[in-house]
C-alpha positions as CSV (number, residue, x, y, z in Angstrom):
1,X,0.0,0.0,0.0
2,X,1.7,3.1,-1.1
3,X,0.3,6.9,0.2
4,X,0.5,9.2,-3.3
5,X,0.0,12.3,-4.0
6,X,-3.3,14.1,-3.3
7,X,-3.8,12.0,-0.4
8,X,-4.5,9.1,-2.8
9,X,-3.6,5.2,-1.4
10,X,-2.4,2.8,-4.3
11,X,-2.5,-0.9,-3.8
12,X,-0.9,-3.2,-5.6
13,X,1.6,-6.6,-5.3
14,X,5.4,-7.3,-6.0
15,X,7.9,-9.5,-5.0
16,X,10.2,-6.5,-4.8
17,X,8.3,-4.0,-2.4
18,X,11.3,-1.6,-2.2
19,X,12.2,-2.1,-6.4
20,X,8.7,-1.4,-7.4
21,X,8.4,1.4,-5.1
22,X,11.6,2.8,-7.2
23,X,9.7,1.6,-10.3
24,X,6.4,3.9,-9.7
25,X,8.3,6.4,-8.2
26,X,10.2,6.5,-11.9
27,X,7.2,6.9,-13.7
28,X,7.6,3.1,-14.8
29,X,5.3,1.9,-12.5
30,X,1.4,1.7,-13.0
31,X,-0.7,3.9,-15.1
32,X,-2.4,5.7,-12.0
33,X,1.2,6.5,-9.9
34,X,2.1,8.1,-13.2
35,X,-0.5,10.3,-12.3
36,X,-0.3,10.3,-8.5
37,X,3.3,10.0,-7.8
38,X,4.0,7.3,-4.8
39,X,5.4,9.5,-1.7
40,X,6.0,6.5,0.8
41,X,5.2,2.9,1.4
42,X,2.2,2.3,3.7
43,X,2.0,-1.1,4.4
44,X,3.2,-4.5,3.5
45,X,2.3,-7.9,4.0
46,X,4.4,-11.0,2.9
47,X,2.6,-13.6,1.6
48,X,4.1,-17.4,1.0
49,X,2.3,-17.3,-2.7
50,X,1.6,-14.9,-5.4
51,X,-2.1,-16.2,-5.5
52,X,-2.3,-14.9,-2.3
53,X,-0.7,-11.8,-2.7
54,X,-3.4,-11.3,-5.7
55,X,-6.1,-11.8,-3.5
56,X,-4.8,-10.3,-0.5
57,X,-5.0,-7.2,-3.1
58,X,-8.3,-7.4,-4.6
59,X,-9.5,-7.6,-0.5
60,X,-8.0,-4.4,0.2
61,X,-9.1,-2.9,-2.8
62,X,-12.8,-3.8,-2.0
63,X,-11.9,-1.9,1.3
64,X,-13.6,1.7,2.1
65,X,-11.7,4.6,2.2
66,X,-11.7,4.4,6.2
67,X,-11.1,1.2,6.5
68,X,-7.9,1.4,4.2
69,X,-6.3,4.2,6.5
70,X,-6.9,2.2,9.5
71,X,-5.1,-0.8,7.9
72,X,-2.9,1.1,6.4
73,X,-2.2,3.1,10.0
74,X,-1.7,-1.1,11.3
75,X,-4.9,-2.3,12.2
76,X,-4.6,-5.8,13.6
77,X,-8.4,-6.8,13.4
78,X,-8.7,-5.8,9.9
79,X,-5.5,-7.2,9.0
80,X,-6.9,-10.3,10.2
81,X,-9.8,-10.2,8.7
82,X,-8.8,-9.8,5.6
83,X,-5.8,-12.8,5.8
84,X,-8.5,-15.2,7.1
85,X,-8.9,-18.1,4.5
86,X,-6.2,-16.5,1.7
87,X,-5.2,-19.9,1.2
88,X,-8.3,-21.8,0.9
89,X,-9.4,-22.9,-2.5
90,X,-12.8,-22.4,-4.6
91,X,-14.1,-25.6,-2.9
92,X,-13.0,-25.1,0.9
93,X,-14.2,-21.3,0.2
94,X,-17.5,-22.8,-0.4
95,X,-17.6,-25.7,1.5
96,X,-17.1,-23.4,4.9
97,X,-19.6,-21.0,3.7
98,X,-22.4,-23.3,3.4
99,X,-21.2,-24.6,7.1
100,X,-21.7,-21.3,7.8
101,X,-25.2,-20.9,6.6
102,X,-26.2,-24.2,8.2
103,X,-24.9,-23.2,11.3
104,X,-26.9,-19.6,11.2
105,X,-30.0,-21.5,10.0
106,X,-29.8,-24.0,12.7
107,X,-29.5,-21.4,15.7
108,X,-32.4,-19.4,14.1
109,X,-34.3,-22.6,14.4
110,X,-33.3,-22.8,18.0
111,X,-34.0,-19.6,19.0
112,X,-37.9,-20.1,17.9
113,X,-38.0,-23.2,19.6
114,X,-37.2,-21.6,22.9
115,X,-39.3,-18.8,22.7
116,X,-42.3,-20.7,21.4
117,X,-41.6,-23.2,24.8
118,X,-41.4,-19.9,26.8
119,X,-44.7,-18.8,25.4
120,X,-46.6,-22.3,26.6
């Protein structure tokens, strides 16, 4: 995550943080530092793939303006959140998330169950 100018936050990936910092500073970096000129480097997280690096990005970049300064300023929790399940694949991804909606389902279930047996 790199702070440019006009208060802007870029986010990208590299192998290289301090190279490709050199690269956008250059000009020779992407097409929007060519237009907001990197001033410093933010944050940076080091990931044991480049798949996760990719998808570490597109995370961040789904961020909120807020959200990206607090990370950016080292948030833990968000941090967290948004390294939770980098490495799962498309079926553990979805195999978890339908645990997840069973689990929801089944204590909404409970929950009426209890307060019908209240109301008796």
């Amino acid at each position: 995550m790199l702070r440019c100018a006009g208060n802007r936050i870029y986010t990208g990936y590299a192998v290289d943080v301090e190279a490709r910092f050199d690269q956008h500073k250059s000009g020779k970096g992407a097409k929007f530092t060519k237009a907001f000129p990197p001033e410093c480097i933010l944050r940076k997280f080091e990931l044991p793939s480049h798949e996760q690096a990719l998808r570490l990005e597109a995370r961040i970049k789904k961020l909120a303006r807020e959200q990206k300064e607090l990370l950016a300023g080292g948030d833990d929790a968000i941090a967290a959140e948004l390294l939770a399940g980098l490495g799962e694949t498309l079926e553990e991804k979805s195999a978890r998330e339908r645990k997840e909606r069973r689990a929801v389902k089944t204590s909404g279930k409970k929950e009426t169950c209890a307060k019908n047996s209240a109301k008796k």
